[in-house]
N, C-alpha and C positions, 0 to 999 in steps of 0.2 A: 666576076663582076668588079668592076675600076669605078672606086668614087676619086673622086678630083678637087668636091666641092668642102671648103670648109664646114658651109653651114647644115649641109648633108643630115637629116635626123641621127642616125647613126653616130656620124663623128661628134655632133654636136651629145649625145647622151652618152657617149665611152666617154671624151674627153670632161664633162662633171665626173664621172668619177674618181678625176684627183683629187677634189674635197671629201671632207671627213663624213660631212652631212650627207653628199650625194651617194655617198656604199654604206650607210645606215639605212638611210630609206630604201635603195633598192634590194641590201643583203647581196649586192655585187660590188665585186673589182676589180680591177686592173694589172696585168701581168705583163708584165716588158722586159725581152730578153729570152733569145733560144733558150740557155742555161736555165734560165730559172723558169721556163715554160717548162719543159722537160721534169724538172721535178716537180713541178705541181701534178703534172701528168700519172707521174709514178707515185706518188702520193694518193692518186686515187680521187682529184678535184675535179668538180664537175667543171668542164669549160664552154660555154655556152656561143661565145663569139671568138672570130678570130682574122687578122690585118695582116699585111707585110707591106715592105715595099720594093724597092729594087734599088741598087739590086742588093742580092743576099748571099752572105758570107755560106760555107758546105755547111758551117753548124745551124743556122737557120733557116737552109733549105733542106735539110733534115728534117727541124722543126715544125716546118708547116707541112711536107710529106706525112710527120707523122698526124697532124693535126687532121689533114683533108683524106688520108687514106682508112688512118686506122678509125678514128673518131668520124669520121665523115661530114665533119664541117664545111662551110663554105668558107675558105678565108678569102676576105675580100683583098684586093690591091688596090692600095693608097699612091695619091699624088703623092708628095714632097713636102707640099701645105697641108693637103688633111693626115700625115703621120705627124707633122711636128706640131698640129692641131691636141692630138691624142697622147702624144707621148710626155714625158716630165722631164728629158732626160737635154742637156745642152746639143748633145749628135745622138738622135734616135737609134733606137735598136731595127733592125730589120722587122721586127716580128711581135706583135702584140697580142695578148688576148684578155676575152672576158670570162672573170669565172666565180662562180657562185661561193661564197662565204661561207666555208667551215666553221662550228660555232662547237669545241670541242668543250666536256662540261669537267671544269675543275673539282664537282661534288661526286662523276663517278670514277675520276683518276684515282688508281690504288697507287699506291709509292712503292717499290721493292724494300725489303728490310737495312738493304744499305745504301739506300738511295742518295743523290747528291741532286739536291737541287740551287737554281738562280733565279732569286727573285728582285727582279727590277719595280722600284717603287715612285712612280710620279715621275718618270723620265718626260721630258719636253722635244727632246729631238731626236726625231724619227733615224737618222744615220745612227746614233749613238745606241738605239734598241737594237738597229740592222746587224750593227758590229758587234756586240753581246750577245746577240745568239748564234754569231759564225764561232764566236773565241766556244761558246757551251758545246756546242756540236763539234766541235774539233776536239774538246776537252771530255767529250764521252757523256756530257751530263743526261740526269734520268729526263728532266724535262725544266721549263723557263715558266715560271708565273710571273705575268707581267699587272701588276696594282697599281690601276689606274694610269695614267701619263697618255702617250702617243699610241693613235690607232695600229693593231697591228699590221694593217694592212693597208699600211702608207706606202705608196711607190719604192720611199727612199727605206724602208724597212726592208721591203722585200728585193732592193739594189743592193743594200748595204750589206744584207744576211747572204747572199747567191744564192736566195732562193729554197735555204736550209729553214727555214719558217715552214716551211708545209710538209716537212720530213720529222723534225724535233718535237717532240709533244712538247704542245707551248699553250698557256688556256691565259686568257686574259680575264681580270673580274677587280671588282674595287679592293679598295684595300684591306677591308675589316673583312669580306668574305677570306679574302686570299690569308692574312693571319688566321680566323678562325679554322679554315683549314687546316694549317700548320699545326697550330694546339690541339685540332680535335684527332691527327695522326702524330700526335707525340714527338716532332719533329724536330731536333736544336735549331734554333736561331743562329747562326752568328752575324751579326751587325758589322760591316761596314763603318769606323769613323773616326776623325783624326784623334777623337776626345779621348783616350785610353792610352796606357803605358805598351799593353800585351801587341807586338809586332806578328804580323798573321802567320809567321811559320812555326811559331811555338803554342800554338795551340793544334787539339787535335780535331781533325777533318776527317777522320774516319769513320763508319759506321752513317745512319741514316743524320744527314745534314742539310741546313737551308743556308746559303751564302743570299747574306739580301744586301740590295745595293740602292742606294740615293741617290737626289740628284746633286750633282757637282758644288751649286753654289747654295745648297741650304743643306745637303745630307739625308738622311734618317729623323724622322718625330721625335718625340719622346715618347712616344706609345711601342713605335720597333724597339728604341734603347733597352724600354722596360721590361721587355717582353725575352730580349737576347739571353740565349744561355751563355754567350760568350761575345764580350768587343773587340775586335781587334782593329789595325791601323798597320797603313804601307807607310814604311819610314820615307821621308825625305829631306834630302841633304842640299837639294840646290833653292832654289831662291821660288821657286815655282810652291804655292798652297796647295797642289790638286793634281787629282791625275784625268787623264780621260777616264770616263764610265768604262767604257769599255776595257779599258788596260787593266786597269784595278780588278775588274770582273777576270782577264786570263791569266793573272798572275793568283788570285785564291782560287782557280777554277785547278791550274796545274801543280798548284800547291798540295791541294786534295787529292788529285793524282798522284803523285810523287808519294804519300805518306801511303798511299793504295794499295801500290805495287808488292809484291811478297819480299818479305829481308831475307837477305842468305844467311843460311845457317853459321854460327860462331865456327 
């Protein structure tokens, strides 16, 4: 089936789903992009809808082979106007779809005994969560609590992550649940922030940890400070206050790594 038409019911209901409000109400959203179809897929998400257009690169006519054979969808073909309708992106991806909202529950997640966790607290921009859960998932972490800020499953989350948001145990919840958790599995803090002497390679990151991260231009509360078993701070030498979220998040993320690895014998 070829829709053509902007106002198409279809296009017109996939395309609300770039608002935040429109995949709260329906518990659907939006997935654009062979790659990160593909792992939704493997992840085990339901997909409920599915687009292309033309034409399509071998990795998205992969994509929709796997979409219309294995899953037995109908992926519909898009004009030019109803993909750029649908899609978020400046040059659309070939391949879209819709798929039902994973709502995974941070009260039954258990933590392994050496657990490494990131917790992202009040983040505003949805690229910036995208890129902090690619740096945790490359960096091996157990899982990402995200407290409060940007929908997980903002386009530019799941652009920014490849698609590694639906593979990562990642549970979103406010912020006093997401610390109550932490305290009620015994968990260290360590805070994120420029206010401390201790630079984050001299403390230790080993055994069960929480690296929690603010937002760039206000930080950490006073309630996270209070609550850290440990503050630490990324030095910096040039003229710049700040780092990206994200940067900050792979340098403590492979830092913890690094102290992980086994020492060789004297």
């Amino acid at each position: 089936m070829r829709i053509t038409s902007t106002a198409n019911p279809r296009i017109k209901a996939a395309a609300e789903l770039k608002e935040r409000k429109n995949r709260e109400r329906t518990g659907t959203f939006l997935i654009e992009g062979a790659r990160e179809i593909e792992r939704a897929l493997a992840a085990g998400l339901e997909v409920i809808e599915a687009y292309c257009g033309e034409p399509l690169s071998p990795e998205e006519a992969r994509a929709v082979a796997h979409l219309s054979r294995a899953l037995g969808l109908e992926v519909h073909e898009l004009s030019e106007a109803a993909l750029k309708k649908i899609s978020s992106r400046e040059h659309p991806a070939g391949v879209l779809a819709v798929a039902r909202m994973p709502r995974p529950s941070l009260a039954a997640f258990q933590p392994s005994s050496n657990a490494l966790l990131l917790v992202s607290v009040g983040l505003e921009k949805p690229g910036n969560l995208g890129a902090l859960l690619r740096s945790a998932d490359a960096a091996g972490a157990d899982a990402v609590l995200v407290a409060g800020g940007v929908d997980l499953y903002s386009p530019q989350v799941i652009r920014n992550s490849t698609g590694v948001v639906f593979s990562l145990p990642t549970f979103a919840a406010p912020e006093q649940a997401v610390l109550d958790w932490l305290l009620q599995h015994n968990i260290p803090i360590v805070a994120t922030t420029p206010h401390t002497h201790q630079t984050y390679w001299d403390v230790d990151l080993r055994g069960p940890v929480a690296i929690v991260l603010g937002t760039e231009h206000q930080g950490l509360s006073q309630t996270w400070l209070e609550r850290a078993a440990r503050k630490v701070r990324i030095p910096m030498q040039g003229q710049a206050d700040s780092l990206n979220v994200s940067v900050t998040a792979a340098l403590m993320l492979y830092e913890a790594v690094r102290q992980r690895q086994p020492r060789p014998l004297p």
